[in-house]
C-alpha positions in Angstrom: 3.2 6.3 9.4 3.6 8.7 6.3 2.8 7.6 2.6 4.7 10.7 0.0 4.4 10.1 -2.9 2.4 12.3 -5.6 -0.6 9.5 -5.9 -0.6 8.4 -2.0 -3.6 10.7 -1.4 -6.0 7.2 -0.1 -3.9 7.3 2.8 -4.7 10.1 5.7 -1.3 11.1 6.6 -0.3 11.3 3.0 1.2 14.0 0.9 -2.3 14.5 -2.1 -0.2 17.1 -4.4 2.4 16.1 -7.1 5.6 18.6 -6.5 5.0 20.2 -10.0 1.4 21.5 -11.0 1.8 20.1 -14.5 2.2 16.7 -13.6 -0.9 16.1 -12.0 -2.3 15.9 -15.7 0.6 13.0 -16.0 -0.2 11.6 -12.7 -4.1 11.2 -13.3 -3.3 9.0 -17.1 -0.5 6.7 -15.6 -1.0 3.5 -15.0 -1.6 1.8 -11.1 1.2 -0.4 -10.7 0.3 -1.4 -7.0 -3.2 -0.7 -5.5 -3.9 -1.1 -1.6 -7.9 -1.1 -0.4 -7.9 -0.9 3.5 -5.1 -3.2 4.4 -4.8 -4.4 8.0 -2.4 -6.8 9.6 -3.1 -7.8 13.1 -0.5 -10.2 15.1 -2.4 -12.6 17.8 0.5 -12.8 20.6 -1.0 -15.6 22.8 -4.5 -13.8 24.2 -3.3 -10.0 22.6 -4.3 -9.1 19.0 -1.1 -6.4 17.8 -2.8 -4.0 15.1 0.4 -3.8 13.3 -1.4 -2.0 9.8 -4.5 0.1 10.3 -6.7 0.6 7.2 -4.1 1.4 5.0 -5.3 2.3 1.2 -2.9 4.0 -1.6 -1.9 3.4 -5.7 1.0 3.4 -6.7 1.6 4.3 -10.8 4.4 2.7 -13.2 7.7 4.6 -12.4 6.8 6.6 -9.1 8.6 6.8 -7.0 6.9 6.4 -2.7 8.7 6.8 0.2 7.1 5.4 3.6 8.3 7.1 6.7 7.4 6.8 10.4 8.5 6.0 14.2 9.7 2.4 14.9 6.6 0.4 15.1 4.1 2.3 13.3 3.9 -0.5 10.9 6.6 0.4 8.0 8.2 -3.1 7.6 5.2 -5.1 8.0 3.5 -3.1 5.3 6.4 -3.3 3.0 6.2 -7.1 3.7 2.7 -7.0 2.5 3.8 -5.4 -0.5 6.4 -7.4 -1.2 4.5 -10.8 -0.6 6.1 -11.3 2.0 3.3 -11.8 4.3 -0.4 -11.6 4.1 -3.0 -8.8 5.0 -5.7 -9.6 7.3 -8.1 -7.8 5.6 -8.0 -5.8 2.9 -7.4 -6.1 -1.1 -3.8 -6.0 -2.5 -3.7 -5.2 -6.7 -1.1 -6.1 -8.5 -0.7 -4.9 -12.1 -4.8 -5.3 -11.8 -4.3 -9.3 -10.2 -5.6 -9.4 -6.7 -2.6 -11.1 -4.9 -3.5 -13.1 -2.6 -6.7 -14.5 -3.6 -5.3 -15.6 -7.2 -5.5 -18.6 -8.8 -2.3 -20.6 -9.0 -2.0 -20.1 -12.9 -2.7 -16.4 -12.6 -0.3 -15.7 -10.4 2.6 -17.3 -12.6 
């Protein structure tokens, strides 16, 4: 799986440069929208654990724009259901707009 965006740089097969020199001055002072820290999602499948997410760690900023490319089954729609909260991480921390997801209180999340 492929992270591009110009702030997906956590991420090991991701693109680290924004496209235009003088943004990166932008890039650095805009605000993380959506923060990853080492997500993983495994499936159990009766005695088989499926990594489905391997260590997967990127910010996003308010009004970039990320695309997330790879083959089928390298984890795409399972880490967009993450993001989406959709579905949980098994490990890992999930920031959003600064609230840690899924270990919020119910009147913080609101």
């Amino acid at each position: 799986m492929v992270i591009i965006g110009s702030n997906a740089a956590q991420t090991p097969a991701a693109s680290t440069a924004p496209a235009n020199p003088f943004a990166r001055e932008t890039f650095l002072a805009m605000e993380t929208v959506i923060q990853l820290e080492h997500i993983d999602k495994t499936y159990q499948t009766g005695e088989v654990a499926v990594r489905a997410v391997r260590d997967v760690s990127l910010q996003i900023g308010r009004g970039e724009f990320v695309a997330i490319m790879g083959a089928s089954g390298s984890g795409k729609s399972t880490l967009m259901n993450i993001v989406g909260c959709l579905d949980r991480p098994t490990k890992g921390r999930y920031l959003l707009d600064g609230l840690d997801v899924f270990h919020a209180e119910p009147q913080q999340a609101g």
